[in-house]
C-alpha positions in Angstrom: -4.2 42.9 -4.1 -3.4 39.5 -3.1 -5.3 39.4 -0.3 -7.9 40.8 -1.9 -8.3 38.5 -4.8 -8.4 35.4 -2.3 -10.7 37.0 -0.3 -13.1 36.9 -3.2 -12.5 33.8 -4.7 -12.2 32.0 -1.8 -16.2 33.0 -1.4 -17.0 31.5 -4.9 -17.8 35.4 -5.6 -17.4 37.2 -8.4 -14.0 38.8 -8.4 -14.5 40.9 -11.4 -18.1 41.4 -9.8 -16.7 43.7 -6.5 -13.7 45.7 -8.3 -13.5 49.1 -9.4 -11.4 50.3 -12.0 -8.7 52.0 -9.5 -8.0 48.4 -8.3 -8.3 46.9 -11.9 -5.1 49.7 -12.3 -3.3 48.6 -9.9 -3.7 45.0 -11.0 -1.9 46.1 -14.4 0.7 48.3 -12.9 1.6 45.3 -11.5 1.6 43.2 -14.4 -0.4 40.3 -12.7 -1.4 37.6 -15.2 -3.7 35.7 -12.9 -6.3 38.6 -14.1 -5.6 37.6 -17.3 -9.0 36.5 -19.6 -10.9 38.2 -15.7 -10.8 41.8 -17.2 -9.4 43.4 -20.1 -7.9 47.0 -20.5 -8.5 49.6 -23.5 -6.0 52.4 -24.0 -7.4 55.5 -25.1 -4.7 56.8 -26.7 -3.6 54.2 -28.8 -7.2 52.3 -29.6 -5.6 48.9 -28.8 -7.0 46.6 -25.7 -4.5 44.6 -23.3 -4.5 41.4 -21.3 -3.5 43.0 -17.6 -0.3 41.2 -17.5 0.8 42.7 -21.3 4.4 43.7 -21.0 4.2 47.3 -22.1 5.1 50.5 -20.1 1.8 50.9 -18.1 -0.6 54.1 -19.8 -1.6 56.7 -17.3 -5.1 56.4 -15.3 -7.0 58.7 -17.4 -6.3 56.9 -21.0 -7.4 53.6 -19.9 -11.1 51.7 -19.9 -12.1 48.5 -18.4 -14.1 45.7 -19.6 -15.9 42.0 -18.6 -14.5 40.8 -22.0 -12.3 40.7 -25.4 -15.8 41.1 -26.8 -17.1 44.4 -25.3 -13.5 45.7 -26.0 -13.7 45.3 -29.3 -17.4 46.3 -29.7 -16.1 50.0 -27.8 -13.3 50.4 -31.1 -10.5 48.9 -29.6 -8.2 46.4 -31.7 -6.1 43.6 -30.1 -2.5 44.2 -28.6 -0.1 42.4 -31.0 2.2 41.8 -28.2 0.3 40.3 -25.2 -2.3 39.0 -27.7 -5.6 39.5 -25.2 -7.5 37.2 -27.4 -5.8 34.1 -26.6 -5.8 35.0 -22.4 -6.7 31.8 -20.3 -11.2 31.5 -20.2 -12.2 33.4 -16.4 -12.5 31.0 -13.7 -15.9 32.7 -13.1 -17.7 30.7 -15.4 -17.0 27.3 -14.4 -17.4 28.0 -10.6 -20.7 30.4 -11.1 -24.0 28.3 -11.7 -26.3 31.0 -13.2 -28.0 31.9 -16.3 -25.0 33.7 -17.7 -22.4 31.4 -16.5 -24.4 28.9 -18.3 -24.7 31.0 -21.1 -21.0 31.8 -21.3 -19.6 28.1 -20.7 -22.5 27.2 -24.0 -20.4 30.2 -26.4 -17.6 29.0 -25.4 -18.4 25.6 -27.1 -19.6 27.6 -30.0 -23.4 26.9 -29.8 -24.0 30.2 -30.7 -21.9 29.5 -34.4 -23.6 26.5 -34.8 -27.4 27.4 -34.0 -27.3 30.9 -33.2 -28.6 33.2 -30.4 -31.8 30.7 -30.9 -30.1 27.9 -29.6 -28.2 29.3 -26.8 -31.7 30.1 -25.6 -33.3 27.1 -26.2 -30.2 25.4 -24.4 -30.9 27.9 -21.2 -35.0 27.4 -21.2 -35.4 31.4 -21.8 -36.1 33.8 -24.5 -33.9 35.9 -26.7 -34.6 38.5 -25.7 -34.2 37.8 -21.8 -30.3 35.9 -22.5 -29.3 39.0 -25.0 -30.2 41.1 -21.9 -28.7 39.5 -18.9 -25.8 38.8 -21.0 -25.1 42.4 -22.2 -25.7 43.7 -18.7 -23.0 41.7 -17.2 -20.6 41.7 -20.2 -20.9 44.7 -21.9 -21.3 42.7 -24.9 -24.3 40.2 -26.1 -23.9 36.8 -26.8 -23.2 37.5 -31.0 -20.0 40.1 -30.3 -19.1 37.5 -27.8 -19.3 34.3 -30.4 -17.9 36.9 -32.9 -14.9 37.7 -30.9 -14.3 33.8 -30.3 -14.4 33.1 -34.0 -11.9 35.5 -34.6 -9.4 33.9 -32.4 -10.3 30.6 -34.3 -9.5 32.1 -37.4 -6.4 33.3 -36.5 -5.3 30.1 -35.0 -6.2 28.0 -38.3 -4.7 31.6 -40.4 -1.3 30.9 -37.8 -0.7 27.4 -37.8 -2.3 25.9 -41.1 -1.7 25.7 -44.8 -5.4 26.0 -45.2 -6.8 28.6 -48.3 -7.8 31.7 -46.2 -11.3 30.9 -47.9 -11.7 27.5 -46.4 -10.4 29.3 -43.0 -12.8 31.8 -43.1 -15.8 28.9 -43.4 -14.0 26.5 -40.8 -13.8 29.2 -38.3 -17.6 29.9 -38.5 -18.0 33.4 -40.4 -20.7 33.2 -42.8 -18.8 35.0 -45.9 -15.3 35.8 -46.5 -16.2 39.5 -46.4 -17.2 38.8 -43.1 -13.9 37.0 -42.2 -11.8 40.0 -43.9 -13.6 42.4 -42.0 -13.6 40.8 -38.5 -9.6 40.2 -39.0 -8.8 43.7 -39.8 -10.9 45.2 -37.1 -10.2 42.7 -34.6 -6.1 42.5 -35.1 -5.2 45.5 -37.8 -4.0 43.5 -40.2 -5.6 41.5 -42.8 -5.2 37.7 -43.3 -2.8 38.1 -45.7 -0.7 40.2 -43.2 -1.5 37.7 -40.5 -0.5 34.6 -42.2 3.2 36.3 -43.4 3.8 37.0 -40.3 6.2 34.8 -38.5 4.6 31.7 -37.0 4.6 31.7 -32.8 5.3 27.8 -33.4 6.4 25.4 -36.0 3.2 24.0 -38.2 2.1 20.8 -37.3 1.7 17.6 -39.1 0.1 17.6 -42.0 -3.7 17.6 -41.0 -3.1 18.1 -37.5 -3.8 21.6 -35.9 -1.3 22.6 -33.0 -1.5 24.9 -30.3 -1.0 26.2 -27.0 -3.8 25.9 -24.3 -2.9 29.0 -22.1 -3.7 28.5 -17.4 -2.6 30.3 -14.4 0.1 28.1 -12.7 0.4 26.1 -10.7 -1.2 23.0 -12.1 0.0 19.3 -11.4 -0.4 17.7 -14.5 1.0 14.8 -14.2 -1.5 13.4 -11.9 -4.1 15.0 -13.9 -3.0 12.8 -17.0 -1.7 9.8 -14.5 -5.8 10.0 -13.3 -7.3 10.4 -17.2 -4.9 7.3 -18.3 -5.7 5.0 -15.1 -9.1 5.0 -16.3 -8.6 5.0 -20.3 -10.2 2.9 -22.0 -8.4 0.8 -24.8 -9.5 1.8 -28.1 -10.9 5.4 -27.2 -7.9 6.6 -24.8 -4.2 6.0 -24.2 -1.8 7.8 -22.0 0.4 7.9 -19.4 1.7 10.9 -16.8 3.5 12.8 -19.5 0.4 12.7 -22.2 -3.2 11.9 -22.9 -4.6 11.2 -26.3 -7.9 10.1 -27.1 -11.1 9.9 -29.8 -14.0 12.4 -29.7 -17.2 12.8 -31.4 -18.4 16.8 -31.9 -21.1 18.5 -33.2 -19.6 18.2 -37.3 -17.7 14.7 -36.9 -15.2 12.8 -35.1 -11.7 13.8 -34.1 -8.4 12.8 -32.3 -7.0 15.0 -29.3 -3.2 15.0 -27.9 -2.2 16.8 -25.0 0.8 17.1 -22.9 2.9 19.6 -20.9 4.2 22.4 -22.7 8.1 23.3 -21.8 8.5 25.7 -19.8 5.9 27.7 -20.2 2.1 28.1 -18.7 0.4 26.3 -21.3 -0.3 22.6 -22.3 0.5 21.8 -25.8 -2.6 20.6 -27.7 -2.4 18.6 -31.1 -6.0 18.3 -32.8 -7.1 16.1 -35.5 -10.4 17.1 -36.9 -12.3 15.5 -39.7 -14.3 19.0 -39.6 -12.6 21.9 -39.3 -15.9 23.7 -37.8 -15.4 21.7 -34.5 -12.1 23.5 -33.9 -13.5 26.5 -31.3 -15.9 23.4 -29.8 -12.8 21.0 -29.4 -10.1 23.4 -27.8 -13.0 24.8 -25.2 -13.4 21.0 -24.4 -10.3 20.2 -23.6 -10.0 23.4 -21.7 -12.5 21.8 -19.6 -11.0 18.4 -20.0 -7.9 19.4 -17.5 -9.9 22.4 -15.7 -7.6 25.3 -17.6 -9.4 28.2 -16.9 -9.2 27.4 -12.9 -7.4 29.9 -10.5 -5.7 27.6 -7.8 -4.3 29.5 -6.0 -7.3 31.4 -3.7 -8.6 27.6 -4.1 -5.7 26.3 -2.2 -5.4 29.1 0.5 -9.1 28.6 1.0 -8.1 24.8 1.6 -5.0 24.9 3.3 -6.8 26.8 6.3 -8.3 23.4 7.2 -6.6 21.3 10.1 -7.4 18.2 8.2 -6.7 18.9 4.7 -4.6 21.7 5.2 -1.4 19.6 4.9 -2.5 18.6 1.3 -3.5 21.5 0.1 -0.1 23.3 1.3 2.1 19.9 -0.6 -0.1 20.4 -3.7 -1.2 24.0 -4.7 -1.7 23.2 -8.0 -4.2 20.5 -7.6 -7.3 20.7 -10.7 -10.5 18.4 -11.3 -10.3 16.6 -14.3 -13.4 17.1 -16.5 -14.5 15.4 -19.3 -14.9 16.4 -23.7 -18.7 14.7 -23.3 -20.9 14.7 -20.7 -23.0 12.1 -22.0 -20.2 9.6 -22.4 -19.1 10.5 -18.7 -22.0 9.7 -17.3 -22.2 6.4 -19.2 -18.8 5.3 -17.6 -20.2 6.2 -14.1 -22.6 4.2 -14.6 -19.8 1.4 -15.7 -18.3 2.0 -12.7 -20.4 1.2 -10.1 -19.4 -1.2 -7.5 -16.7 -1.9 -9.5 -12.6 -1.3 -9.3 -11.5 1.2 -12.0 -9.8 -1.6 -13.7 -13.1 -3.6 -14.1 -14.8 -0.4 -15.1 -11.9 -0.3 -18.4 -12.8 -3.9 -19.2 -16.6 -3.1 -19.5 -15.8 0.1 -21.1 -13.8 -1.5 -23.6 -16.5 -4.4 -24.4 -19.2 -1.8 -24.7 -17.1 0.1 -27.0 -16.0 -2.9 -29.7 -19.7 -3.7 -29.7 -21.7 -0.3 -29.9 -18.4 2.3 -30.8 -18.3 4.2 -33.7 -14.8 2.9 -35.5 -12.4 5.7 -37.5 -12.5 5.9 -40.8 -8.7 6.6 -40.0 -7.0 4.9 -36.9 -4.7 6.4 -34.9 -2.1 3.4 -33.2 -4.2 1.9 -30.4 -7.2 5.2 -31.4 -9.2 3.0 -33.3 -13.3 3.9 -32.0 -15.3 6.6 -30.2 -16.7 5.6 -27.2 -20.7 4.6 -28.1 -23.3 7.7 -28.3 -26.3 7.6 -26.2 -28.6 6.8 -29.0 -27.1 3.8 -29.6 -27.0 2.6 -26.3 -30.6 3.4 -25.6 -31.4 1.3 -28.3 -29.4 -1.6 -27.0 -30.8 -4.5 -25.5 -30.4 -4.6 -21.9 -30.2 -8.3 -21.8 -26.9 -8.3 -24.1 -24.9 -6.5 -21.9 -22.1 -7.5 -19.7 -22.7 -6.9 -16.8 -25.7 -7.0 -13.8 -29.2 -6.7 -14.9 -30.2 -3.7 -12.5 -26.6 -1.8 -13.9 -27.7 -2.8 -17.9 -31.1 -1.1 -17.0 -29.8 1.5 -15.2 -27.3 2.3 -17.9 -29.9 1.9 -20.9 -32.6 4.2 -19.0 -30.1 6.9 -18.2 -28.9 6.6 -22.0 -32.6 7.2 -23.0 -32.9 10.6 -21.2 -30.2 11.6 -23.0 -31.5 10.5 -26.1 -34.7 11.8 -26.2 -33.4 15.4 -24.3 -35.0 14.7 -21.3 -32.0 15.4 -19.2 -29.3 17.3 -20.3 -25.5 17.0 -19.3 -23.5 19.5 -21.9 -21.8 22.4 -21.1 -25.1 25.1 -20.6 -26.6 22.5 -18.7 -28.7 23.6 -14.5 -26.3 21.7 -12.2 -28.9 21.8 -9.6 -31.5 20.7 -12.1 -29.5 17.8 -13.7 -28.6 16.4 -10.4 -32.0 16.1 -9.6 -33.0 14.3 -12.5 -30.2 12.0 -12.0 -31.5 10.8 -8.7 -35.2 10.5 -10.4 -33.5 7.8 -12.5 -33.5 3.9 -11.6 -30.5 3.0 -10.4 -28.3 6.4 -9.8 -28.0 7.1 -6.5 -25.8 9.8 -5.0 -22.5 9.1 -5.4 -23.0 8.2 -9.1 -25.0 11.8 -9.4 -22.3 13.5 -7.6 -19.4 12.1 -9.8 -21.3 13.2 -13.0 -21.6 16.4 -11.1 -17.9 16.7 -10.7 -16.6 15.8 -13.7 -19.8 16.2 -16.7 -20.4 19.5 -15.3 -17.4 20.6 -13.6 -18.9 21.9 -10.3 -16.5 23.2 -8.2 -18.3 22.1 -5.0 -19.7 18.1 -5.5 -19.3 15.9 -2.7 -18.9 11.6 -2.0 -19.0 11.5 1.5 -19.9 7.4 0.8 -16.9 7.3 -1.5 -14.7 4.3 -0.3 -11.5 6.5 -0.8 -12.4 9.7 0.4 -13.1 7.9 3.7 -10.2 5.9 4.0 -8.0 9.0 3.5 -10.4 11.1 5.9 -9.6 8.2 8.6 -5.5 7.9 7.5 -5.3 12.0 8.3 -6.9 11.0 12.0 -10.8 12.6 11.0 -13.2 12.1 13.7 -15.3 9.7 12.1 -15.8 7.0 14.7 -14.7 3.7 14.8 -14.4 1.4 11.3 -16.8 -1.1 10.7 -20.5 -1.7 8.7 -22.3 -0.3 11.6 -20.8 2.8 12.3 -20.8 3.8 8.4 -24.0 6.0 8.0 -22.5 7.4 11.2 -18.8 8.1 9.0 -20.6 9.2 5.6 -22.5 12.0 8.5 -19.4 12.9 9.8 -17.4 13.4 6.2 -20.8 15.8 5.3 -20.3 17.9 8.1 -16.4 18.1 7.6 -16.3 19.1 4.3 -19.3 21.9 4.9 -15.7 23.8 5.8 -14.2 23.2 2.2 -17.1 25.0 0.3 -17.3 26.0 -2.8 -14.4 23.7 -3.4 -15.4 20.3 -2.0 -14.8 19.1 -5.7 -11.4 20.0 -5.2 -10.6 18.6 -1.9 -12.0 15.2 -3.2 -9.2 15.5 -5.5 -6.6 15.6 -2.4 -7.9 12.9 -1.2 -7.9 10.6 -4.1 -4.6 11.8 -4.8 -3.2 11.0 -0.8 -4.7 7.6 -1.0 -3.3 6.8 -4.3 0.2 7.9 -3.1 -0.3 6.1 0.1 -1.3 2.8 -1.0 1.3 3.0 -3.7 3.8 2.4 -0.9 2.3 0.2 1.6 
């Protein structure tokens, strides 16, 4: 089965897409989480539905059922497990590293679109009709795109029901259900119990601070988290981010208001512990989903790293760090604003203009948090801004004001649902992004598996420190480098994102010695 899941993966296929349910069996007769949140199992007998890696004796063949998702589990009658807790499995890597409509679809319900403008605006966001997304989805899923918003909601609730003091009322509302009926309902069905039943029961966790939510953000190991935060903190910018390779904290603006994030390694255990400080409870499902794709969670690393670790040049790095993830971002917008910042420039210069842009366009907090005291500015302000009053090079001011407009007026799009292929060609259209800058939004606004620098100053010095073949150093042999870095990587698809990552990473550990 192994072999079978990296064969797969390794493609950028569809694992889920090529299995039949006699290998979905065997998958939880062997109790393999790394299926977990890819497939779900219903027992016949009992009515309840299982993550594959649940810890219970194993049903026979011919009392169990299959499904794409919690959702179409629970819209076939079956309630969640109350010991492996299937609602709260790790996202499928599917999503993220699949580009069409209902990957799109799914990565835009995950950020709770659908609770905040319906089945309308998930449409809208993916340039088709109702009718056509309720389709595709259901085909694929088993479920549309309201059993599948539904079925998110209910794990909000029971997060807020678990690890709040809120009245079950206010819950009910902050988790997105339009009445408390609706709420009741949902609850029983979903989990067997009523809120009631659900909030006596004994916590998972302690309660957090007093207006802070706290949770665990379940991922298939490995993951090296430390350079994850270690590469979120080198580039944090004072005001809107602090950290260091234990943590990461930082401001956010969501759809309902602003809000303060806190992440670090959990002990122990597969998760990262998440602390969230909302001024609107709504924006719970939208900020956990964002800083899922924050530290790439929902990744499976390991077919990724046996894909890589085939290669004679990055094979080495691969091997030494299995557990290597892209960092994404909580806003695309503001991502591409920084890349913007960035050009030309060193990272630390990049934090310096950050931080001047952000005292004189940020939104402050009506509550600061220690050095938390602004969100980084929206791009409606920015397009309003006056190119001439920035700091920094007329052609970058322009650049950054025009891109800040697209976003603005909707012209170009950068959030979760967004056409990769699409928004990278609009992103070259625009004065003064070229590729590397389009690429990098790519990366990290998008989370594309697969985005590419060749030019990138870094990935070519570590390409030439691992002995690459790309010609002598020097100004006139670089088109003839950048060539030979294309050509290269065409080896590390669909996971050239990741690879630039292993690069990054050897030159930063490299340097750090000489």
């Amino acid at each position: 089965m192994s072999d079978f899941r990296q064969q797969q993966w390794v493609t950028g296929g569809s694992l889920e897409n090529v299995m039949d349910d006699d290998q979905r069996y065997q998958v939880v007769v062997s109790k393999d989480a790394r299926f977990d949140g890819v497939f779900f199992s219903g027992v016949t007998s009992t009515g309840i539905y299982c993550r594959p890696s649940c810890p219970a004796i194993t049903p026979k063949r011919a009392h169990m059922r299959f499904y794409r998702s919690a959702a179409a589990a629970q819209e076939a009658g079956f309630r969640a497990c109350k010991r492996c807790r299937p609602d709260a499995a790790p996202g499928s890597p599917e999503w993220n590293i699949r580009a069409d409509v209902v990957a799109r679809a799914m990565r835009l319900i995950a950020d709770g679109v659908v609770d905040r403008d319906g089945v309308a605006g998930l449409a809208s966001g993916l340039g088709y009709e109702q009718r056509q997304v309720r389709r595709l989805v259901t085909a694929e899923l088993g479920a549309g795109p309201l059993a599948i918003a539904r079925a998110q909601r209910a794990q909000t609730a029971r997060i807020l029901t678990e690890t709040t003091g809120l009245p079950l009322t206010e819950v009910a509302f902050a988790a997105g259900f339009a009445s408390v009926r609706q709420f009741n309902a949902t609850i029983q069905e979903v989990f067997a119990m009523t809120p009631s039943q659900l909030r006596s029961r004994p916590a998972s966790r302690p309660l957090g601070s007093p207006g802070v939510i706290s949770l665990r953000l379940p991922y298939r190991p490995p993951i090296d988290l430390p350079r994850m935060f270690a590469f979120l903190s080198a580039r944090a910018i004072p005001g809107v981010e602090e950290g260091d390779r234990g943590y990461y904290r930082r401001t956010v603006q969501l759809p309902h208001g602003t809000g303060i994030i806190s992440l670090r390694a959990g002990a122990g255990s597969a998760f990262v512990e998440c602390d969230l400080n909302l001024a609107d409870l709504r924006d719970l499902t939208t900020a956990v989903q964002r800083c899922r794709r924050l530290l790439d969670l929902d990744a499976d690393s390991t077919p990724i790293a046996a894909a890589l670790e085939t290669d004679p040049v990055l094979g080495p790095l691969a091997a030494a760090c299995p557990g290597r993830r892209v960092p994404g971002h909580v806003d695309g917008d503001e991502l591409a604003i920084r890349a913007v910042l960035g050009q030309q420039v060193s990272v630390a210069a990049a934090r310096r203009l950050g931080e001047r842009l952000t005292a004189a366009y940020g939104k402050p907090l009506s509550q600061p948090d220690g050095s938390l005291t602004h969100c980084f500015p929206d791009a409606q302000t920015l397009a309003a801004a006056d190119p001439a009053t920035l700091a920094m090079p007329r052609a970058r001011a322009l650049a950054l004001t025009g891109l800040a407009g697209a976003l603005a007026a909707g012209d170009l799009s950068l959030g979760p649902g967004a056409d990769r292929e699409r928004a990278g060609a609009q992103l070259l259209a625009l004065r003064g992004i070229g590729p590397w800058t389009a690429s990098y939004i790519r990366m990290r606004a998008l989370s594309d598996p697969d985005a590419f620098l060749p030019g990138d100053v870094g990935v070519l010095d570590a390409l030439a420190r691992l002995g690459a073949p790309l010609g002598a150093p020097g100004a006139r042999n670089a088109a003839g480098a950048k060539s030979a870095a294309i050509e290269l990587a065409e080896a590390w698809r669909p996971w050239r994102s990741y690879a630039v990552h292993h690069l990054w990473a050897f030159v930063e550990e490299v340097t750090s010695h000489e």
